[in-house]
gemmi code that builds the backbone of each chain (N, CA, C; Angstrom):
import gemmi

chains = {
    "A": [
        ("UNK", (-30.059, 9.002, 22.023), (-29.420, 10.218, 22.508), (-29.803, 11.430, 21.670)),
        ("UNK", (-30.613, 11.288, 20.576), (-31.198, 12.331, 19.928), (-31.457, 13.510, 21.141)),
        ("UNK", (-31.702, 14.718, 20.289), (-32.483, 15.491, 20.582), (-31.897, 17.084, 20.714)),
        ("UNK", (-32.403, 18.043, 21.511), (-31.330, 19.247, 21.761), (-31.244, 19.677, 22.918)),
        ("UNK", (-30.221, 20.760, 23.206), (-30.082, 21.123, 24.168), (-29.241, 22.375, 24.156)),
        ("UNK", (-29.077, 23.629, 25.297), (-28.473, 24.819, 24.818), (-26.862, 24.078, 25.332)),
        ("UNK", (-26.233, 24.397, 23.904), (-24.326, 24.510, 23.691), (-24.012, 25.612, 24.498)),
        ("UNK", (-23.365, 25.269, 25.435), (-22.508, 26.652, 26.349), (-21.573, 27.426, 25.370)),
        ("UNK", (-21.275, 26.661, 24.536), (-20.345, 27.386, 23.850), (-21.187, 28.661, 23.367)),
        ("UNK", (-21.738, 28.196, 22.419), (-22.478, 29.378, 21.200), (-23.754, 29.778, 21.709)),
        ("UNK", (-24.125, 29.457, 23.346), (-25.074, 29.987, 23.791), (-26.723, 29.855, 22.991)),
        ("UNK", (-26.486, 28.672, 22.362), (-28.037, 28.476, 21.371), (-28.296, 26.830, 21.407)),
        ("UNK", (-29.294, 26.620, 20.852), (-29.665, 25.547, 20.703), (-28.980, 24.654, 19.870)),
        ("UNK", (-28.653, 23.145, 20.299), (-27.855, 22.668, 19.248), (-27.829, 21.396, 19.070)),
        ("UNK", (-27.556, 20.556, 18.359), (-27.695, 18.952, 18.745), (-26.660, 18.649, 18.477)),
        ("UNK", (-25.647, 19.296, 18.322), (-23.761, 19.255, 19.251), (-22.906, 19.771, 20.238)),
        ("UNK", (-22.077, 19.836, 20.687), (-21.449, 20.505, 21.373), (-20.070, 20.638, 22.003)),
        ("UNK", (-19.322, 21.441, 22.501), (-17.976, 21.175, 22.972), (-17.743, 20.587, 23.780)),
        ("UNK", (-16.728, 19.260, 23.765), (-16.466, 18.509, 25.394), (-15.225, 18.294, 25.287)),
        ("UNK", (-14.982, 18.215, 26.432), (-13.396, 17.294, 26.575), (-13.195, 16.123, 27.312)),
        ("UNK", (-12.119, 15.597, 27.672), (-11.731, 14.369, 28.063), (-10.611, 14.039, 28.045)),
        ("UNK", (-9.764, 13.452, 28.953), (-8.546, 13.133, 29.177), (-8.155, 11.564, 28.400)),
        ("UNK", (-6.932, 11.426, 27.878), (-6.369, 10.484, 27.380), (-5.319, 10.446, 27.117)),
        ("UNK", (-4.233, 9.319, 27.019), (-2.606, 9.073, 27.092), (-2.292, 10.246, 27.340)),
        ("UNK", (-2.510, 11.223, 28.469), (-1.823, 12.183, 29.079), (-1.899, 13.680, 28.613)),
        ("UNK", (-3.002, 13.524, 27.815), (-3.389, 14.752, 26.995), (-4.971, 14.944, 27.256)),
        ("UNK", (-5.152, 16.044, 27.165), (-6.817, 16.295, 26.945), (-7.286, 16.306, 25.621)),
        ("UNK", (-8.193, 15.741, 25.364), (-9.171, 15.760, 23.909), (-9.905, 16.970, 24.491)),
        ("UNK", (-10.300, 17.467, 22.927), (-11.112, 19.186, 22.634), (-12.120, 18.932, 21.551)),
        ("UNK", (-13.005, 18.468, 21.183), (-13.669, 18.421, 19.951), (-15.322, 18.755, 19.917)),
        ("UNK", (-15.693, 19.020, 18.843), (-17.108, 18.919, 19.228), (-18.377, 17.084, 18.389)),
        ("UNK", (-19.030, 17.466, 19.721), (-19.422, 15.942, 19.740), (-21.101, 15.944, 19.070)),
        ("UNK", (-21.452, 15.126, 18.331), (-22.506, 15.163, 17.991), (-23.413, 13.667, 18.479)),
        ("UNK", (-24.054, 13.749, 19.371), (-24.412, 12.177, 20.151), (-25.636, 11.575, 19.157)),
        ("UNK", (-25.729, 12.187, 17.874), (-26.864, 11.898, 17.147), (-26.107, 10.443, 16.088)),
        ("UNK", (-24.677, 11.200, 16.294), (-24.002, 10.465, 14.915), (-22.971, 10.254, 15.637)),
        ("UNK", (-23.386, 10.292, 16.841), (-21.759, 9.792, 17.943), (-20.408, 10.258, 17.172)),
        ("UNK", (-20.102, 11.266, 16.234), (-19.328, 11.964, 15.655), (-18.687, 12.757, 16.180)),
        ("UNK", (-16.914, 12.805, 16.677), (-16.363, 14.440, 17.243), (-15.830, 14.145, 16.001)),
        ("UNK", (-15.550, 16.084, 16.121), (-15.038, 17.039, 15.458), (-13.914, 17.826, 15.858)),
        ("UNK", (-12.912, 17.709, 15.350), (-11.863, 18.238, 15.898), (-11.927, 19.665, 15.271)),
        ("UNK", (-11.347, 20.858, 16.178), (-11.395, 22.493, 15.954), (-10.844, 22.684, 14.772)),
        ("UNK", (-11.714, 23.623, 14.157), (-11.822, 23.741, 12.993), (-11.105, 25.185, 12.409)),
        ("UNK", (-10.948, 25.914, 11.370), (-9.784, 26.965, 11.364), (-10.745, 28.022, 12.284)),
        ("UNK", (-12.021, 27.832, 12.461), (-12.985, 29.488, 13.040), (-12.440, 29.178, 14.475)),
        ("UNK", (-12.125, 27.874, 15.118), (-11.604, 27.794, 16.403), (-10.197, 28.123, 16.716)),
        ("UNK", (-9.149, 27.774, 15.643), (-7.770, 28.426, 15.887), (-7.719, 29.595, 16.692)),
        ("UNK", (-6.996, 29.751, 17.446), (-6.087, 30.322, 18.011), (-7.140, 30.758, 19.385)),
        ("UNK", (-8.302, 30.134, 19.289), (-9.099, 29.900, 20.706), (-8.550, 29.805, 21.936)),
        ("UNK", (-9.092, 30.657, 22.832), (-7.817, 30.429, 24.620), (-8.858, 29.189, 24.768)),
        ("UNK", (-8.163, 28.130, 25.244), (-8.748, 26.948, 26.513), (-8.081, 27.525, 27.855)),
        ("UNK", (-9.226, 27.477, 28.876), (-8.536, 27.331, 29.985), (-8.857, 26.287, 31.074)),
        ("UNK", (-7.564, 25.650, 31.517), (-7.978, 24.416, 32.313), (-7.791, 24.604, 33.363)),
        ("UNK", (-8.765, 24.647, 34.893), (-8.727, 24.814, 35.794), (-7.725, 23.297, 36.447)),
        ("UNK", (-7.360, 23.347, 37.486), (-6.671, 21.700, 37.932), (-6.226, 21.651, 39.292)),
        ("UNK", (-6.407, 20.413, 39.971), (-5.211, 20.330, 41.122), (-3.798, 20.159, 40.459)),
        ("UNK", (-2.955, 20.972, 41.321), (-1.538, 20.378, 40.862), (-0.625, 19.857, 41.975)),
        ("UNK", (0.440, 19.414, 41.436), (1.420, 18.659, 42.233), (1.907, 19.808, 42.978)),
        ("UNK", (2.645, 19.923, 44.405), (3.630, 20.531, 44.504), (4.581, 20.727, 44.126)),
        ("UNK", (5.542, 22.143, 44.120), (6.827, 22.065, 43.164), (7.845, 21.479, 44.410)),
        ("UNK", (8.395, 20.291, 43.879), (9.549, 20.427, 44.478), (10.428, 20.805, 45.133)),
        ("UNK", (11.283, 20.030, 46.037), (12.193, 20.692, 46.902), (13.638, 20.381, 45.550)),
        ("UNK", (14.424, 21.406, 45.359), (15.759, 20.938, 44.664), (16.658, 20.399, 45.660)),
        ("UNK", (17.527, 19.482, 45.023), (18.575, 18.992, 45.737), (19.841, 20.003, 45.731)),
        ("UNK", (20.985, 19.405, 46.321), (22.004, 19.961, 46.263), (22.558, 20.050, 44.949)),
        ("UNK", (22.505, 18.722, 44.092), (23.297, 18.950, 43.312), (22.710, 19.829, 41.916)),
        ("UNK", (21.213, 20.143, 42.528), (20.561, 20.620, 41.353), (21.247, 21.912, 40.921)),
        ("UNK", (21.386, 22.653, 39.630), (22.232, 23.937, 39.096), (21.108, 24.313, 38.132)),
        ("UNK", (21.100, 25.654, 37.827), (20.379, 26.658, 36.995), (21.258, 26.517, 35.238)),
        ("UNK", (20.536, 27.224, 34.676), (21.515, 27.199, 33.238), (23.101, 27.700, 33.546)),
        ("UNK", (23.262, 28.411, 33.865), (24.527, 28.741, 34.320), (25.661, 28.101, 35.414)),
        ("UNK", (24.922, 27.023, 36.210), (25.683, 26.178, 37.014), (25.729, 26.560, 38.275)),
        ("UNK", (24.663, 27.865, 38.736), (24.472, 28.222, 40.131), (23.609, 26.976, 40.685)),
        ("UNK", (24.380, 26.997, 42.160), (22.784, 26.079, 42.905), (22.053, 26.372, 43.153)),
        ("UNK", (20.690, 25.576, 42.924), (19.651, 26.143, 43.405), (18.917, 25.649, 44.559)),
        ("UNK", (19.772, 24.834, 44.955), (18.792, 24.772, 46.393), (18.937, 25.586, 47.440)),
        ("UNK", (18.404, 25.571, 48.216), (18.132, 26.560, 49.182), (17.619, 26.115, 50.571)),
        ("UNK", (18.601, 26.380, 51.769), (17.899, 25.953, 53.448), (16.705, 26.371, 53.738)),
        ("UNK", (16.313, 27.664, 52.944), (15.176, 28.084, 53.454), (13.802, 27.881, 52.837)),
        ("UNK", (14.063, 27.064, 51.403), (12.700, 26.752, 50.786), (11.850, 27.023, 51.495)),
        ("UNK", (10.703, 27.017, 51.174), (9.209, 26.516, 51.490), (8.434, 25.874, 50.913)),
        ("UNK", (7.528, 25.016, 51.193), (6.500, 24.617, 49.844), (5.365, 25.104, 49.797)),
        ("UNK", (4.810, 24.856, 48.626), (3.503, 25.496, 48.077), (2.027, 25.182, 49.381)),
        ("UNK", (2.308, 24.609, 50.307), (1.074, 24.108, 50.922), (1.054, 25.428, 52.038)),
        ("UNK", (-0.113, 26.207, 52.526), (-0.058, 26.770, 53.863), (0.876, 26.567, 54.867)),
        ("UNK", (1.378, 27.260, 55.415), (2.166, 27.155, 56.806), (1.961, 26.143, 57.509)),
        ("UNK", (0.723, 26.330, 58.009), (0.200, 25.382, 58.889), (-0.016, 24.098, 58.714)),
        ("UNK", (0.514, 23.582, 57.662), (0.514, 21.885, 57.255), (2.049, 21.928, 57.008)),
        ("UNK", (2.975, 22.583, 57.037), (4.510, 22.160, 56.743), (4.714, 21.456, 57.726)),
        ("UNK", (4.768, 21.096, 58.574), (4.956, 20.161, 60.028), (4.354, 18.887, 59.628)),
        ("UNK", (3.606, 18.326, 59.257), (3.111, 17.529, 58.538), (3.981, 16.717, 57.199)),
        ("UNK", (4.405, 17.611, 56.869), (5.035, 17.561, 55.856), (6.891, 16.170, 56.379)),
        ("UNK", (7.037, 17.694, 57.514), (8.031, 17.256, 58.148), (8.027, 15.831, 58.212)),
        ("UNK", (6.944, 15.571, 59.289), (6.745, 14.411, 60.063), (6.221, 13.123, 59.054)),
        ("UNK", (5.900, 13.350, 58.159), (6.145, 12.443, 56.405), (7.532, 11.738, 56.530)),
        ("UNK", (8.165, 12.753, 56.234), (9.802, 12.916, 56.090), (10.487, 12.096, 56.957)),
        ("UNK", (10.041, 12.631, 58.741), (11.173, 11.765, 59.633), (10.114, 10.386, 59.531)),
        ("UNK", (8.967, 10.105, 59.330), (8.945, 8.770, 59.407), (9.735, 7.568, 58.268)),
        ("UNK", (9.296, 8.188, 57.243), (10.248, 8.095, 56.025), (11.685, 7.544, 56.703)),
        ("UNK", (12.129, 8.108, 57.451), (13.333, 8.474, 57.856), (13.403, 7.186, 59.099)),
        ("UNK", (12.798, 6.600, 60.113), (12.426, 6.016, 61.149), (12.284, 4.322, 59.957)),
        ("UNK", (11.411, 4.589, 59.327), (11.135, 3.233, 58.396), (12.397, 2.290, 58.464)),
        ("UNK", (13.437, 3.247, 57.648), (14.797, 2.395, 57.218), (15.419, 1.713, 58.751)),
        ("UNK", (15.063, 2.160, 59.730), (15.709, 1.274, 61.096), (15.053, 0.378, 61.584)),
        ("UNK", (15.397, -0.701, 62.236), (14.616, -1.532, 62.473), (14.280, -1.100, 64.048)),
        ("UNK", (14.575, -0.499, 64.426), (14.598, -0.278, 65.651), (13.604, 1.172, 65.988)),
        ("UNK", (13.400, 1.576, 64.547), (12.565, 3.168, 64.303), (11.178, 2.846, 64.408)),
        ("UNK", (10.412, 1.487, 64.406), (9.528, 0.893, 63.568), (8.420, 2.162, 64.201)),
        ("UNK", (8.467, 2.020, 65.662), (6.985, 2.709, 66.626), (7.104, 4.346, 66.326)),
        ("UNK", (8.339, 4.509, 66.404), (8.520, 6.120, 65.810), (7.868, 5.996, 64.852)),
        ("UNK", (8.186, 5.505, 63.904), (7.511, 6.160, 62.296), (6.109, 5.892, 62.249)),
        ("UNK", (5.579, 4.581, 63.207), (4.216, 5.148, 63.396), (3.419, 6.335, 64.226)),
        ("UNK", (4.327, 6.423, 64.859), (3.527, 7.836, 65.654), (3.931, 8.784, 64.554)),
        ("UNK", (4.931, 8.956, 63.624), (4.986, 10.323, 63.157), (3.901, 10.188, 61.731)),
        ("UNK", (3.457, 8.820, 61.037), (3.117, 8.424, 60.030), (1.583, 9.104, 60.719)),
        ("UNK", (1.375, 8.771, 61.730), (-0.066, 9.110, 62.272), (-0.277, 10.327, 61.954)),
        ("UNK", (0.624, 11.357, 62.935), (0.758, 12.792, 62.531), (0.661, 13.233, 61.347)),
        ("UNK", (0.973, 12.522, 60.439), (0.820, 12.829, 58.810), (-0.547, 12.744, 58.587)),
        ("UNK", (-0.879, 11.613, 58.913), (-2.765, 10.953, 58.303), (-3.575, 12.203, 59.128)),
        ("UNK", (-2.952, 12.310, 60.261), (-3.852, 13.828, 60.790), (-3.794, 14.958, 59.854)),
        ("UNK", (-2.489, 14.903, 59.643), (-2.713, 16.441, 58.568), (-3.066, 16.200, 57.017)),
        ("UNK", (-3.191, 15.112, 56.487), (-3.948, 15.120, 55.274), (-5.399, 15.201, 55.659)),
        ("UNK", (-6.148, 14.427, 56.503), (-7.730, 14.463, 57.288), (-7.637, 15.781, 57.530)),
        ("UNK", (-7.037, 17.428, 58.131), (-7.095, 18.493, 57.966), (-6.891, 18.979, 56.872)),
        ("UNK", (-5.922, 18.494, 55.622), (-5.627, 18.941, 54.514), (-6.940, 19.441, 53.573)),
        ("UNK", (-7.674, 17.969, 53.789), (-8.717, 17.772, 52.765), (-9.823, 18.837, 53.628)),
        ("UNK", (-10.069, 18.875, 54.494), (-10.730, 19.721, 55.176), (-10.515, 21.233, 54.874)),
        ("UNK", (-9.782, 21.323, 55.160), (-8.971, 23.017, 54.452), (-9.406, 23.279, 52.831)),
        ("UNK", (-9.155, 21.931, 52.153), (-9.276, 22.081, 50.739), (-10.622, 22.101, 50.466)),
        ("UNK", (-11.850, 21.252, 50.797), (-12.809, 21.187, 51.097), (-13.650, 22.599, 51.084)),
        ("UNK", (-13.697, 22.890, 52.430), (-13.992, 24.572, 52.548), (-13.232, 25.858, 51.534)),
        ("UNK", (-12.231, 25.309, 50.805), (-11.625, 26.164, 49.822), (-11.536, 27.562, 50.665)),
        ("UNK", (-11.433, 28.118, 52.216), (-11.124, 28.984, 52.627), (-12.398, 30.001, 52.866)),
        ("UNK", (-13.220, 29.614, 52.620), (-14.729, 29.966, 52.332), (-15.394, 29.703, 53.941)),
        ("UNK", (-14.787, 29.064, 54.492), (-15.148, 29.441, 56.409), (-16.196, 27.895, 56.255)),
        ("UNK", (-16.448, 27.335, 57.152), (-16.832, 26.012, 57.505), (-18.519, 26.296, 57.909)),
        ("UNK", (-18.856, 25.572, 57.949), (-20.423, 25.100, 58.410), (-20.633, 25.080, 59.526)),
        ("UNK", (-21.172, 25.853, 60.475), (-21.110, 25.113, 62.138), (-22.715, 24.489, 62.021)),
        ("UNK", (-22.931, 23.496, 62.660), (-24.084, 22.919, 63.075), (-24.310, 22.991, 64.400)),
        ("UNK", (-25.547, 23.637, 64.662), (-25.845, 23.821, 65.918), (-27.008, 22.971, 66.795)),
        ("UNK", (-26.588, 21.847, 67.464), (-27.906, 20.962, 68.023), (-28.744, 21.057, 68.303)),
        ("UNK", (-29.918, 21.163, 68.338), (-31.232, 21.786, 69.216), (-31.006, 20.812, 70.398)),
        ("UNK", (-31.574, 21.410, 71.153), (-31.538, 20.749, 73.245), (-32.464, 21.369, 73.837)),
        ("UNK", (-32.801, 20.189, 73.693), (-34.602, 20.431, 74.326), (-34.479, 20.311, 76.062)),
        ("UNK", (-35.058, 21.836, 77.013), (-34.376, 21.866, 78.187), (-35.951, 21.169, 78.673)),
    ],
    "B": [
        ("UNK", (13.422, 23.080, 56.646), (12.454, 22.100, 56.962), (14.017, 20.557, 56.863)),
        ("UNK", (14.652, 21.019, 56.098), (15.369, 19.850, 56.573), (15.942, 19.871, 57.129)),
        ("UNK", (16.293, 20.876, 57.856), (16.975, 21.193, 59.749), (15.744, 20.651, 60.717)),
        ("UNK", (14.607, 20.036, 60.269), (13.799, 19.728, 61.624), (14.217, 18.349, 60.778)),
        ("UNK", (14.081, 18.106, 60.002), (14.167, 16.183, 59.743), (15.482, 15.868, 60.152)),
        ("UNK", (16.728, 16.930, 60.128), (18.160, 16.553, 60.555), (18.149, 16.238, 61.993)),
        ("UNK", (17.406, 17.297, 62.819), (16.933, 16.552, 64.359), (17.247, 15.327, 64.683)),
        ("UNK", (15.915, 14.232, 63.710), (15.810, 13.318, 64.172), (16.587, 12.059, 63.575)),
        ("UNK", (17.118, 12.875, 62.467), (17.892, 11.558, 61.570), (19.755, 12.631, 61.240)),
        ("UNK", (20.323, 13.005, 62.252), (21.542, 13.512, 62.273), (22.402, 12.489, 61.812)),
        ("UNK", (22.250, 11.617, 60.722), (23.524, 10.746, 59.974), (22.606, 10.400, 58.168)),
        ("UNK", (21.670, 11.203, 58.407), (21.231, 11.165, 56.849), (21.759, 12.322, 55.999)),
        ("UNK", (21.536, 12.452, 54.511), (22.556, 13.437, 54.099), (21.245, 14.707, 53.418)),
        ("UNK", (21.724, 15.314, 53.052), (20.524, 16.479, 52.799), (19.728, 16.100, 51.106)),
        ("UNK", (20.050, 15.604, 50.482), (19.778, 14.719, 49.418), (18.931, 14.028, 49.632)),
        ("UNK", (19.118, 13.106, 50.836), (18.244, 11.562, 50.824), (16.939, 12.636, 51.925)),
        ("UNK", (17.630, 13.362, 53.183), (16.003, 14.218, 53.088), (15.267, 15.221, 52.532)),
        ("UNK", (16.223, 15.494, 51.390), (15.116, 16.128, 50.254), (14.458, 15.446, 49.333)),
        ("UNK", (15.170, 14.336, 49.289), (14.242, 13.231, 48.562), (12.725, 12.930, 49.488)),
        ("UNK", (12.994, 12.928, 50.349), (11.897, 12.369, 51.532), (11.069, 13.469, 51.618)),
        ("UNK", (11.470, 15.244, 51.906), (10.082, 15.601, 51.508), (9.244, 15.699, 50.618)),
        ("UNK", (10.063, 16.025, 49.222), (9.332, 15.399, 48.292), (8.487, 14.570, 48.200)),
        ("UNK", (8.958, 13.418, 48.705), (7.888, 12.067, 48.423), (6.853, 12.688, 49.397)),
        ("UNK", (6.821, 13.516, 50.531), (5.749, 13.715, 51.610), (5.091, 14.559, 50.801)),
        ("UNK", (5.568, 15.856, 50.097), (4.828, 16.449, 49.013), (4.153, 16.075, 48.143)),
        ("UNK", (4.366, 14.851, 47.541), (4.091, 14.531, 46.318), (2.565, 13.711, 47.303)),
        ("UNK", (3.272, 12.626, 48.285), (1.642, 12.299, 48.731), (0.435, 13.223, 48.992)),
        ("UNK", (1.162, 14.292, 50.342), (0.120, 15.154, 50.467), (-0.912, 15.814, 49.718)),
        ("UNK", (-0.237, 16.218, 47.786), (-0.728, 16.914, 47.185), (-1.693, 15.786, 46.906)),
        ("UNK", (-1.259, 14.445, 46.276), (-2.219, 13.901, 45.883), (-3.883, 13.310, 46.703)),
        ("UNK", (-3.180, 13.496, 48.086), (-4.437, 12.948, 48.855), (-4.963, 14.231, 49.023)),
        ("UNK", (-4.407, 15.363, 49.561), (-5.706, 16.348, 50.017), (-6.267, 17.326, 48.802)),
        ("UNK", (-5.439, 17.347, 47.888), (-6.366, 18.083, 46.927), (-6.395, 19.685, 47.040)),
        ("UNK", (-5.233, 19.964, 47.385), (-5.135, 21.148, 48.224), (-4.660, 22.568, 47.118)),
        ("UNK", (-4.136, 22.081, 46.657), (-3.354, 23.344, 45.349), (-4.254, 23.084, 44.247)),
        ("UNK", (-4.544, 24.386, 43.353), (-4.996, 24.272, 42.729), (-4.438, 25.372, 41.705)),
        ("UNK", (-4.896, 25.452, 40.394), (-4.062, 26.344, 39.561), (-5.313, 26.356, 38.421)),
        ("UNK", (-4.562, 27.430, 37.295), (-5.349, 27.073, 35.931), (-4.487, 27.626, 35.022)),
        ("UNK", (-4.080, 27.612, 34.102), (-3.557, 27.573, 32.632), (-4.575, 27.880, 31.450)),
        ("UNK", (-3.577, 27.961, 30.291), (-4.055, 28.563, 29.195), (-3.329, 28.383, 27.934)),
        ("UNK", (-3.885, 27.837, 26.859), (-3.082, 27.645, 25.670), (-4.141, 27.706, 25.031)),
        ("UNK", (-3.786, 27.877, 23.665), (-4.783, 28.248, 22.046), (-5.201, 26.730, 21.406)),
        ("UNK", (-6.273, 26.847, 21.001), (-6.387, 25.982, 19.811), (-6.344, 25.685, 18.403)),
        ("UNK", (-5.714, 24.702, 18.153), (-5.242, 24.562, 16.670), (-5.895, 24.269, 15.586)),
        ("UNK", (-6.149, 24.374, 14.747), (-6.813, 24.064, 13.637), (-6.319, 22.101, 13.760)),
        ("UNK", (-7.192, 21.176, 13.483), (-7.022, 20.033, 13.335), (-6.577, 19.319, 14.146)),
        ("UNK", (-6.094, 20.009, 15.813), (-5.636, 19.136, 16.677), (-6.346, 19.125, 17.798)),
        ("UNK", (-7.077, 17.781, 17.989), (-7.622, 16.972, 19.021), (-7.382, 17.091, 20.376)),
        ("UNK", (-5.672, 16.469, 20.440), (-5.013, 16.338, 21.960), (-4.122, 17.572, 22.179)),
        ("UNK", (-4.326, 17.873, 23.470), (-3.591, 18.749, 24.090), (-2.557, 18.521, 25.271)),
        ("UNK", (-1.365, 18.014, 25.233), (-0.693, 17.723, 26.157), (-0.527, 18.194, 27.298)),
        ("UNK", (-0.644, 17.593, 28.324), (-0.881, 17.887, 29.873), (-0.134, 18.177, 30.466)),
        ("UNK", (0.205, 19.506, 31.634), (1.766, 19.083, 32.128), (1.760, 18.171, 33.151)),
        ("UNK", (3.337, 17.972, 33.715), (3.435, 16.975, 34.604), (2.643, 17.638, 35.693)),
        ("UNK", (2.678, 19.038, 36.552), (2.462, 19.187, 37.522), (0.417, 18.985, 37.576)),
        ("UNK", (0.490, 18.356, 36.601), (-1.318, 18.866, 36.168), (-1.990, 17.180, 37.181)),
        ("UNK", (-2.314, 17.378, 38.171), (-2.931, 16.267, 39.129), (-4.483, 15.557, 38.352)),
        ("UNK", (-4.971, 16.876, 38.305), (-6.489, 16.362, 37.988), (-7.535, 17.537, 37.343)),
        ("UNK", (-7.934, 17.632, 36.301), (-8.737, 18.802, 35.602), (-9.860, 18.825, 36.359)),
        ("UNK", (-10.394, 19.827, 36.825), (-11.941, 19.969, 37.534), (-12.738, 20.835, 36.572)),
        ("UNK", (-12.150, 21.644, 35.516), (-13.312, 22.218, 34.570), (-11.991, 22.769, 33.274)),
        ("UNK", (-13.263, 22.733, 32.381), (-12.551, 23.528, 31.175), (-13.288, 24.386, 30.616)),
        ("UNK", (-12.838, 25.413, 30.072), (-13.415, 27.077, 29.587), (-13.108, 26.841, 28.399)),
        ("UNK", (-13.776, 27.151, 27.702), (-13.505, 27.560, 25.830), (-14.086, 29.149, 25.597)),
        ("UNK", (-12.868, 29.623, 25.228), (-13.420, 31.322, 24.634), (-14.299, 31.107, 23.782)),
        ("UNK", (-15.090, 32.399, 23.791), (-16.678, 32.071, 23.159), (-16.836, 32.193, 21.503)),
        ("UNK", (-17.901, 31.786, 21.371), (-18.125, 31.829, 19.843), (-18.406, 33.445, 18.881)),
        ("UNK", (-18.255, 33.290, 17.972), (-18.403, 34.851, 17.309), (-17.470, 36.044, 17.697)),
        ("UNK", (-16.547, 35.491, 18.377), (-15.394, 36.578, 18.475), (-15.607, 37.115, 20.397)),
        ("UNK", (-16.740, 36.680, 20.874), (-17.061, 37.182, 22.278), (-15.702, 36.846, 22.858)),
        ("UNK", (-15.110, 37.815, 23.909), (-14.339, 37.470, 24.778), (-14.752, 36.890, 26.129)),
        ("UNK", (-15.968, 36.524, 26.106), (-16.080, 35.377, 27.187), (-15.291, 34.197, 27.099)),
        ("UNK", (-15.173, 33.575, 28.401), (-14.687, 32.138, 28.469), (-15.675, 31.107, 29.217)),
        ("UNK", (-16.152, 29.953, 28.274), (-17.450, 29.429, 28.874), (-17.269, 28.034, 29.487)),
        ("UNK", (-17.439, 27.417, 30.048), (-17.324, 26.123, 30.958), (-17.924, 25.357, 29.470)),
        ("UNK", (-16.853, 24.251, 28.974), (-17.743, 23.058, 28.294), (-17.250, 21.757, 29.237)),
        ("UNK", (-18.507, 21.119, 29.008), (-19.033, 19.363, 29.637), (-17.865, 18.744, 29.357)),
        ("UNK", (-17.431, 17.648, 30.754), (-16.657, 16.722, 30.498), (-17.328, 15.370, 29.197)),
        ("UNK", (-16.847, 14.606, 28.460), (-17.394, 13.788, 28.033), (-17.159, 12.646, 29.142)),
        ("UNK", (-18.533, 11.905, 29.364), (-18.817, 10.744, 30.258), (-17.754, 9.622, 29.041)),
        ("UNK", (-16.460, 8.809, 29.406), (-16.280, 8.058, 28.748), (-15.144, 8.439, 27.857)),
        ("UNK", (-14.984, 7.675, 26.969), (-14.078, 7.950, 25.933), (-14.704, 8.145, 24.413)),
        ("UNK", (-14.140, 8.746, 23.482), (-14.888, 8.497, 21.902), (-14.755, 7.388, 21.525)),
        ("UNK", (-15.738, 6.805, 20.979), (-16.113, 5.732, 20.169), (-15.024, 5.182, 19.221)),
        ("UNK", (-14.909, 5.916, 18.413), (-14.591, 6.131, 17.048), (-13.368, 7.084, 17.482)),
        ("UNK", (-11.553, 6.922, 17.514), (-10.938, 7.608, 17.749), (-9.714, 7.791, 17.083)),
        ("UNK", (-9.409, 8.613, 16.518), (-8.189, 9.190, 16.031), (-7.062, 9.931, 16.793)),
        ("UNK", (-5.824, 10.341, 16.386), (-4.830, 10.479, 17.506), (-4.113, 11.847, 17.331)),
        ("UNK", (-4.741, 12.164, 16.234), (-4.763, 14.368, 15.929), (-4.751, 14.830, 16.922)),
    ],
}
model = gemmi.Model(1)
for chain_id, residues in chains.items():
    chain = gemmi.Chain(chain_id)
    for i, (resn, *xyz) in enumerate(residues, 1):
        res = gemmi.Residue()
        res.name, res.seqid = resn, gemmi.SeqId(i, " ")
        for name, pos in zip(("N", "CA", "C"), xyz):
            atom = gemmi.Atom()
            atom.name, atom.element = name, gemmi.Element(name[0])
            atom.pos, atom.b_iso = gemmi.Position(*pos), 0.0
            res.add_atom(atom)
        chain.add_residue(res)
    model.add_chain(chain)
structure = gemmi.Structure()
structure.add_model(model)
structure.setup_entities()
């Protein structure tokens, strides 16, 4: 693994460099030397360095009823919304009532038609996420008249 | 949204279907990949790990402010793997 290559960091040539990596729920930050398979953890010239970590995240939560603020107001609310586009909350829904259909024995075909409706809107989800809003690809066939 | 799940389940309580969208939230986010965010914290002299939050799904890149005082922020390489040789700083 000898050899060099330009460090993004310091913009020069180097035969180390900065990486990271995830572990027990934390990210590692160090710099790695593949000559001497050696990291280096940030050193005082790196203190007080911004990292910034780009990420998918979870949605926030719906609160319950019994949830309260520091002061003991409630915080839930009829009118929430969640973090996903408009146009997938129905989806969301239909999660929910199958969820909801499961516990009966008598719900079984409901919750698959609504479970379906769900798998449709994650197969659009990822699609949406995919294109990141950036407008889609059309492919156009050639047809030979 | 839990006036359309009350529709169909009018003897469940608003609890057990806020529990339920949740769980539809919590799948959705994880299968489509759909939210995305980024954050920011400093680095320490001598410390390695940086604790993750809960809402943190999956890192797709990391920036390190630049060297020599530049206020750039530069994309560094995931490491393929884990370190060899590891300490818990």
């Amino acid at each position: 693994m000898a050899g060099t290559y330009v460090d993004n960091w310091s913009n020069r040539y180097a035969t180390n460099q900065w990486v990271w990596w995830t572990e027990r729920d934390a990210v590692g930050i160090a710099k790695f030397n593949p000559n001497s398979e050696k990291f280096t953890s940030p050193a005082a010239a790196q203190d007080g360095k911004k990292i910034t970590l780009f990420y998918y995240k979870k949605a926030d939560l719906f609160k319950e009823p019994s949830a309260v603020d520091s002061e003991g107001a409630s915080t839930f609310s009829w009118t929430a919304t969640s973090n996903f586009p408009g146009q997938f909350h129905d989806y969301l829904v239909a999660k929910a009532i199958a969820l909801g259909y499961e516990k009966k024995p008598e719900g079984i075909q409901l919750a698959q038609y609504f479970n379906e409706k769900f798998e449709k809107g994650v197969r659009e989800g990822r699609a949406y996420a995919y294109r990141a809003r950036a407008g889609t690809v059309k492919y156009v066939k050639p047809v030979d008249f | 949204m839990v006036e359309l799940v009350q529709q169909h389940h009018p003897d469940l309580g608003v609890t057990e279907i806020v529990k339920m969208l949740n769980t539809a939230q919590e799948e959705y986010s994880q299968r489509t990949r759909m939210l995305e965010k980024a954050t920011q914290f400093d680095l320490e002299t001598n410390q390695r790990y940086y604790l993750l939050d809960e809402a943190i799904l999956e890192i797709k890149s990391v920036d390190m402010e630049g060297a020599d005082g530049s206020a750039d922020h530069v994309n560094i390489p995931k490491l393929i793997g884990r370190p060899i040789r590891r300490d818990l700083t």
